[in-house]
C-alpha positions in Angstrom: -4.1 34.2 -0.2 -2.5 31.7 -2.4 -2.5 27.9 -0.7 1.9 27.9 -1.6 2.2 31.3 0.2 0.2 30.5 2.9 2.1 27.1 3.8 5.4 28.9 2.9 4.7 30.9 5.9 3.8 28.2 8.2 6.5 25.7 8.4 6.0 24.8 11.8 7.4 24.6 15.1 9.9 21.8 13.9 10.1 23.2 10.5 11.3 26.7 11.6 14.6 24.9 12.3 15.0 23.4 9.2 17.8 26.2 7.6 20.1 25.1 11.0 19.1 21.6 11.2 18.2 19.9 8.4 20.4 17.2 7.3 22.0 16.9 11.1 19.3 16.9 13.2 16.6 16.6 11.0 16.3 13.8 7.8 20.1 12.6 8.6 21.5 10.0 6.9 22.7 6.8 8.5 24.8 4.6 6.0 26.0 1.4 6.1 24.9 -2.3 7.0 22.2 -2.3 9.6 23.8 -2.8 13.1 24.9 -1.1 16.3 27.5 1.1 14.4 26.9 2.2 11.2 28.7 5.7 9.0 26.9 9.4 10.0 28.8 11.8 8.3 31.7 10.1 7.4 32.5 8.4 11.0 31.6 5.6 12.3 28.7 5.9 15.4 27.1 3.8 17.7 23.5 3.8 17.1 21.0 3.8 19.4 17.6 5.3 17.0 16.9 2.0 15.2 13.3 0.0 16.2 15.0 -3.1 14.9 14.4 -5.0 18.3 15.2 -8.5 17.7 18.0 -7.7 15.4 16.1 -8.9 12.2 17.1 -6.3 9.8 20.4 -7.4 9.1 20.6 -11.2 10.5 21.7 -13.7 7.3 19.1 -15.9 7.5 16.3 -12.9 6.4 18.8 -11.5 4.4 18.9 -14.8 2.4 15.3 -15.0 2.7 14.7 -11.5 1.4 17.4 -12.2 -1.2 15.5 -15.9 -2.5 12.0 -14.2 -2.6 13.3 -11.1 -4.6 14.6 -13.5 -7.4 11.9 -15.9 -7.2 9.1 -13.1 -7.4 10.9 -9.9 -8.5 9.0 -7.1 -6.8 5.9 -6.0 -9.1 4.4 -9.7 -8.1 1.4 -9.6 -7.0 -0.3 -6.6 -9.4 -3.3 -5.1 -8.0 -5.5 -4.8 -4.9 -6.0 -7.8 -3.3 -9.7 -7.4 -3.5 -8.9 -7.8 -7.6 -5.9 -9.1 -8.7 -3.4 -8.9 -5.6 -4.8 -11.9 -3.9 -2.5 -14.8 -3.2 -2.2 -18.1 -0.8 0.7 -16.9 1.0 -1.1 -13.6 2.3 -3.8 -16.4 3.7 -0.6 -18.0 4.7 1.0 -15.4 6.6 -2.2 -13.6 8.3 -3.3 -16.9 9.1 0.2 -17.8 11.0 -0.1 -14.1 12.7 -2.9 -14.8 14.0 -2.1 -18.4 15.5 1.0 -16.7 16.8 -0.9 -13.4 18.7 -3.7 -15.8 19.6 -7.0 -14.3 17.6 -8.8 -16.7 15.0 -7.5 -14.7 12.1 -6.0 -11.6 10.6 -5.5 -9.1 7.9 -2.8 -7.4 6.4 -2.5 -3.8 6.2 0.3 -2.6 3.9 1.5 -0.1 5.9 0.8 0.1 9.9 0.1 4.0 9.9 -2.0 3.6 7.1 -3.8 0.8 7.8 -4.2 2.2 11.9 -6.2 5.1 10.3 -8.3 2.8 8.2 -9.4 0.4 10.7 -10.8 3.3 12.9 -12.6 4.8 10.0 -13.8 1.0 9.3 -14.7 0.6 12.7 -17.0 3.5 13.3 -20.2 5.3 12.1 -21.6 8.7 13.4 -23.7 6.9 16.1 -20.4 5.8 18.0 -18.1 6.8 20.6 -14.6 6.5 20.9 -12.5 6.5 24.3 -8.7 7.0 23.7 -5.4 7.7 25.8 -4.5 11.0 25.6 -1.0 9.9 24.4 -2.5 8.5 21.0 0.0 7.7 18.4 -0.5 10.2 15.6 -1.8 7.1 13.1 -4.5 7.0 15.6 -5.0 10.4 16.0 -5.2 10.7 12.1 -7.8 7.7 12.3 -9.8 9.8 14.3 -9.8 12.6 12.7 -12.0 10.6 9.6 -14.9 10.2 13.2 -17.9 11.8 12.2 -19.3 11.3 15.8 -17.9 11.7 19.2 -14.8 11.3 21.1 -13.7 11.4 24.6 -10.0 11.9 25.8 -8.5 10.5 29.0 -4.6 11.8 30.5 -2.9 8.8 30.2 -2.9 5.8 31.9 -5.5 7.4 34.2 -8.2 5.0 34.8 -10.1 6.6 37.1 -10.7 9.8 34.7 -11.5 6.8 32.1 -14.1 5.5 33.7 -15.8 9.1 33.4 -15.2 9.0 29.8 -16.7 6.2 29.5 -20.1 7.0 31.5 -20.3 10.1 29.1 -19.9 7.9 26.2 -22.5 5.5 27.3 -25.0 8.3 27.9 -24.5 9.2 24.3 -24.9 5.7 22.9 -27.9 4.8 25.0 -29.5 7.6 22.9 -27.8 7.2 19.4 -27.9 3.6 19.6 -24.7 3.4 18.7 -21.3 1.7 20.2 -18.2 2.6 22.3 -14.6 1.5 20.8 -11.4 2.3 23.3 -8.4 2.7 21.5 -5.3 2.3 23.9 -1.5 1.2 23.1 0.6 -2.0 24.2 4.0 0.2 24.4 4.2 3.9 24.4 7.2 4.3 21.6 8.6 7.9 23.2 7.9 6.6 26.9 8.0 3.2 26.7 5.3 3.0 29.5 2.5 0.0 29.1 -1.1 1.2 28.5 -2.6 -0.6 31.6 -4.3 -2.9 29.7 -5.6 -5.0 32.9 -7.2 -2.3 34.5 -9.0 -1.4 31.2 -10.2 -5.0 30.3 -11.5 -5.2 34.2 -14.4 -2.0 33.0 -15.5 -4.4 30.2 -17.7 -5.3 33.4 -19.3 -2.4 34.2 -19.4 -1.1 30.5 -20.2 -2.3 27.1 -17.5 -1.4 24.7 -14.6 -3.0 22.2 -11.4 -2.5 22.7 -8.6 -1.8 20.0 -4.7 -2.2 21.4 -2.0 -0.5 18.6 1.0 -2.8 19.5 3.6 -1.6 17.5 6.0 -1.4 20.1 4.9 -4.8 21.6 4.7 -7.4 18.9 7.7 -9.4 19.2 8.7 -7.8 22.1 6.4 -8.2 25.1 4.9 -11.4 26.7 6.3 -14.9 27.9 6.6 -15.9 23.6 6.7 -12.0 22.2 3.0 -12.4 21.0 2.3 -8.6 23.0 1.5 -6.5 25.4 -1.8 -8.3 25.9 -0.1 -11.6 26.5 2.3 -9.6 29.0 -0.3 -9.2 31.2 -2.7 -12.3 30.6 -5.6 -10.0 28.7 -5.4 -11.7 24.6 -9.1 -12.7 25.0 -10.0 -9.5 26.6 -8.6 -7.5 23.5 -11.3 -7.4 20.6 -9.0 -5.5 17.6 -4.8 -6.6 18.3 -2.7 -3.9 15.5 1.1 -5.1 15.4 3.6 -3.6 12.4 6.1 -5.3 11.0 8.2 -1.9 11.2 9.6 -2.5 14.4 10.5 -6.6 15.5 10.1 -7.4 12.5 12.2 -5.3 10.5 10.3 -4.9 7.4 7.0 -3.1 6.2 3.7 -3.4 6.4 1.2 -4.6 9.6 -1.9 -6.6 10.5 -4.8 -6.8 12.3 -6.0 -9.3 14.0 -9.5 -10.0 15.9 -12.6 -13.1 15.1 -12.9 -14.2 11.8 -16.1 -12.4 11.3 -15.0 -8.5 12.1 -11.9 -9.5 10.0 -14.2 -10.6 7.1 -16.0 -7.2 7.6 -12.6 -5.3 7.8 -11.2 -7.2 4.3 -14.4 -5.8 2.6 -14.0 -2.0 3.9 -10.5 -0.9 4.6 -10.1 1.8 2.0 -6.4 1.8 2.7 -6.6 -1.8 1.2 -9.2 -2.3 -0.9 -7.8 0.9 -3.1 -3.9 0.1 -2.8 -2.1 -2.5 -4.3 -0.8 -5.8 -2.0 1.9 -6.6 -0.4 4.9 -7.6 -3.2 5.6 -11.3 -2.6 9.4 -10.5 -1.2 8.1 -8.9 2.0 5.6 -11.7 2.2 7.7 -14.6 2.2 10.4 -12.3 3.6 7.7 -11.5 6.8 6.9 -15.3 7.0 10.6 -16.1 7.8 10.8 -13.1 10.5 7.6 -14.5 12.3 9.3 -17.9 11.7 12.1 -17.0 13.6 10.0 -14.7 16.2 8.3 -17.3 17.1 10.8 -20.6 17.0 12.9 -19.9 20.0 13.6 -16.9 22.4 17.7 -16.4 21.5 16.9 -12.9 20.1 14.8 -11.7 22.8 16.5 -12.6 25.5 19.7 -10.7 24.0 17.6 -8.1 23.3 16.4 -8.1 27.2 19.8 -9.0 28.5 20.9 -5.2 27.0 17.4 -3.3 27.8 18.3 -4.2 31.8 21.4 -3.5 31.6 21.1 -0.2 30.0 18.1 0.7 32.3 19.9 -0.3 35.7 23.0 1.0 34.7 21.3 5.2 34.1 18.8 4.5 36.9 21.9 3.6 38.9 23.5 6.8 37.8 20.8 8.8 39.1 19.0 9.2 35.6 15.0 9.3 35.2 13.5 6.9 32.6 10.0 7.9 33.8 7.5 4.9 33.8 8.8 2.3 30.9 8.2 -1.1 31.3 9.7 -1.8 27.6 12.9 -2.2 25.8 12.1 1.6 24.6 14.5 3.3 27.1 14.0 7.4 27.6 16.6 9.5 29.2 14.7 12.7 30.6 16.5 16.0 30.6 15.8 19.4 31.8 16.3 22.2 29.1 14.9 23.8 26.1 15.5 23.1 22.2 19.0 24.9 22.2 20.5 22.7 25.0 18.7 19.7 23.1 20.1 20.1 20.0 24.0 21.0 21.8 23.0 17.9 23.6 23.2 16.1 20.5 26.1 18.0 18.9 27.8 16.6 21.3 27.0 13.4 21.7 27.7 12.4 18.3 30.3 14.6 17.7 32.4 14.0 20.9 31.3 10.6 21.5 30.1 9.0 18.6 26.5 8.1 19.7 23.7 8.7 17.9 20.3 8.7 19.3 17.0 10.5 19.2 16.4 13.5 20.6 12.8 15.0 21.3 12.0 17.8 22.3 9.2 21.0 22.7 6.3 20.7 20.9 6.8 16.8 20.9 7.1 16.4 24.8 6.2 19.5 27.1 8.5 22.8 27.4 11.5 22.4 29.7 11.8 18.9 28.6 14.4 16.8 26.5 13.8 13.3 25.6 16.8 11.4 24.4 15.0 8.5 23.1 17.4 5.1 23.2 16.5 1.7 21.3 18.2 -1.3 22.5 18.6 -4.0 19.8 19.6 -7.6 20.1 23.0 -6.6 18.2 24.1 -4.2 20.8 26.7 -5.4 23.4 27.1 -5.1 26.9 30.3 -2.9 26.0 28.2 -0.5 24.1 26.2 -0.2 27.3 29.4 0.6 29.3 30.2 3.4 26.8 26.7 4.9 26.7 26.3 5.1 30.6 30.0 6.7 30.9 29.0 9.2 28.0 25.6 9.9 29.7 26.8 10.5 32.9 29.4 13.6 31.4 26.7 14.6 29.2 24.8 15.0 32.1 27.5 16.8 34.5 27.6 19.4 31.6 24.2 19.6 31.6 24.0 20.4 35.5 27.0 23.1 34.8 24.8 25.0 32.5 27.4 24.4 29.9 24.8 24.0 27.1 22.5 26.8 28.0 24.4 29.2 26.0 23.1 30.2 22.6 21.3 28.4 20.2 21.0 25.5 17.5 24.2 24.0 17.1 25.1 25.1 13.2 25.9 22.4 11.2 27.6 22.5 7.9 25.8 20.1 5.5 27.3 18.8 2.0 
C-alpha cells in the first residue's frame, strides 16, 4: 500500500474529528496580548489554558528584556551547535545560575524540553539497563523510551507498593546484565496535577540500587518554599540524581535544562544527540531566560499571587461539590462524567455562553466516561475571575446532571 494512503486512512482517534473541530476545538487561535482575557474568535474570553504560571509571558520587565537582547543580538546569534560554533559565556552563565537556583552542582541546556527529555533517556541508557517509570509518563518520556534497547518495567501511578515489584524484577535483570536501574517519575502531573510521591520513592534508594530522573516541568518555579521544585517541596533535592525543568511553563519562554553533578552533566554535554546535532539557544532567549530566573528567584510576589488564585479556585469548586481528583499543584482539573459529544457541547458552551476558554480532555487522553476540563491559574488572574468561573461551573454542571448535553454530537463549528 502506498505510506500517504495508508496514513490518509489512519487519522486517529483525535484526528477523526478534525472536519467538525478543527480550528474550534482543535489548533484554535488565541489572539492578543498574553493575559487572563485575550480575542477567540472575535470576542473577548477569559482564559484559563495558558502554563504561564508566574505571569512572565507578558510582565514589562521581560518584555523589555526580550526586547534589549533581540536588538543587541538579533536572533541568528549564536550560529551552530554549541559543541562547534554555538558555544558562548552566557549559556555557562545561565546553566550555571539554574543550577545554583534548583540546588545541583551544574546543568545543561536543552533547546527544547520534549526534545531534550527524549535525549537524556537515550543518553542515559545502554541495552544492559532497566528502567522503572509511572505509568502516567509524559509522552516526551514515553518517546525517550521508545529509543531503550533493553528493558522496562511500568508501575500504575503513584503506587509504590507495585513499584517496589518493579524494581525487584529489574534488579534480577541487572544482577545478570550487569547493567543499572534509572526511575523516571514526574514533580507535577500536567493533566492531574497530582505530585509523583517523590518521598516514598527516594526512601527505596535503601533497599535498591538505582538513579532517579524527576521531569519537573510543571514544578520549576512553582513548587517548594523558593519555587526551585517538586523535590524541594518535599525535602528530597539530594535524593534526586537527574532534576529536568522547561522554561515552557514558569518561565514563559523556550527551551529546558538538566541538571545533576558536574560529571554526569559533562558526560550528557558530550552525548545528547538532541544537542550536539542542533543549533544553540539564540542569545535573546538566553539573556531573555536569565531575567525570568532572575525574577523567579528574587522574591516570592509572583508566586504567592499565583497561589493566592490556585486556593481560591480549588476551595471554591471543591466547595461546590466538584472533584479535582488528587492535585496538589496550581494545575487545577475539573472531572466530568460523559463522553466526547457532551465534552465538546461542554465547551461550546462555555466559551460561547460564558466566555471561558479552557482545556478540555477527553477519551483516548483520559479513560471513557471521563471529561477533563483542564484549568491553569496564572499570577494575572483575579479573584473576580475566580468568582465568574465557579458561578459558570456550577450551571455548567447543573446541565450536565440534566442530561442537557447528552444529545447528539460534536458541536459544528463554522470556521473562516
Amino acid at each position: 500500500m502506498d505510506i500517504f494512503e495508508k496514513v490518509l486512512n489512519r487519522f486517529g482517534p483525535i484526528g477523526k474529528y478534525r472536519d467538525q473541530g478543527e480550528g474550534y476545538y482543535f489548533f484554535p487561535k488565541l489572539e492578543g496580548e498574553l493575559s487572563n482575557k485575550m480575542m477567540f474568535m472575535g470576542k473577548e474570553r477569559l482564559v484559563w489554558s495558558l502554563n504561564n504560571y508566574l505571569g512572565l509571558g507578558n510582565h514589562p520587565e521581560v518584555r523589555k528584556a526580550d526586547a534589549e537582547a533581540a536588538k543587541e543580538w538579533g536572533l541568528a546569534y549564536p550560529m551552530g551547535a554549541r559543541m562547534m560554533s554555538g558555544h558562548t559565556k552566557y549559556h555557562e552563565q545561565l546553566e550555571q545560575e539554574l543550577a545554583d537556583y534548583v540546588g545541583r552542582e551544574t546543568s545543561f541546556l536543552l533547546n527544547y524540553g520534549y526534545q531534550g527529555m527524549v535525549s537524556v533517556i537515550d543518553a542515559m541508557v545502554d541495552r544492559k539497563d532497566v528502567i522503572v517509570y509511572d505509568s502516567e509518563a509524559h509522552a516526551c518520556i514515553l518517546d525517550g523510551m521508545r529509543l531503550h534497547i533493553g528493558k522496562r518495567f511500568v508501575y500504575p501511578h503513584n503506587d509504590i507498593a507495585n513499584f517496589e515489584k518493579q524494581l525487584s524484577r529489574a534488579k534480577k535483570i541487572t544482577d545478570q546484565s550487569g547493567g543499572g536501574i534509572l526511575v523516571i517519575t514526574e514533580g507535577v502531573y500536567g493533566m492531574s496535577g497530582g505530585l509523583g510521591d517523590l518521598k516514598a520513592i527516594c526512601k527505596l534508594k535503601e533497599k535498591f540500587e538505582f538513579r532517579l530522573l524527576v521531569d519537573d516541568a510543571h514544578g520549576f518555579g512553582t513548587m517548594g518554599p523558593t519555587g526551585a521544585g517538586t523535590d524541594e517541596h518535599f525535602g528530597v533535592q539530594d535524593q534526586v540524581d537527574l532534576y529536568f525543568g522547561t522554561f515552557a511553563k514558569a518561565m514563559a519562554g523556550i527551551g529546558g535544562f538538566i541538571a545533576s553533578n558536574k560529571e554526569i552533566i559533562r558526560y550528557l554535554k558530550y552525548n545528547l544527540r538532541s544537542q550536539i546535532y542542533a543549533k544553540a539557544l539564540p542569545m535573546p532567549m538566553v539573556i531573555g531566560a536569565l531575567k525570568r530566573l532572575d525574577m523567579i528567584r528574587s522574591g516570592s510576589e509572583q508566586r504567592d499571587k499565583l497561589w493566592t488564585i490556585v486556593n481560591a479556585l480549588q476551595k471554591g469548586l471543591r466547595d461546590k461539590g466538584f472533584n479535582l481528583g488528587d492535585t496538589g499543584s496550581p494545575v487545577t482539573p475539573v472531572i466530568l462524567a460523559g463522553g466526547v459529544p457532551e465534552a465538546t457541547q461542554i465547551t461550546f458552551d462555555l466559551r460561547e455562553k460564558y466566555n471561558i476558554f479552557c482545556s478540555i480532555v477527553a477519551y483516548p487522553v483520559v479513560p471513557k466516561g471521563v471529561i477533563l476540563l483542564r484549568l491553569i491559574p496564572t499570577a494575572v488572574h483575579t479573584l473576580e475571575d475566580v468568582d465568574y468561573t465557579i458561578k459558570a461551573f456550577s450551571d455548567i454542571k447543573e446541565k450536565l446532571d440534566k442530561g442537557e448535553y447528552s444529545e447528539g454530537g460534536m458541536k459544528g463549528v463554522v470556521v473562516e
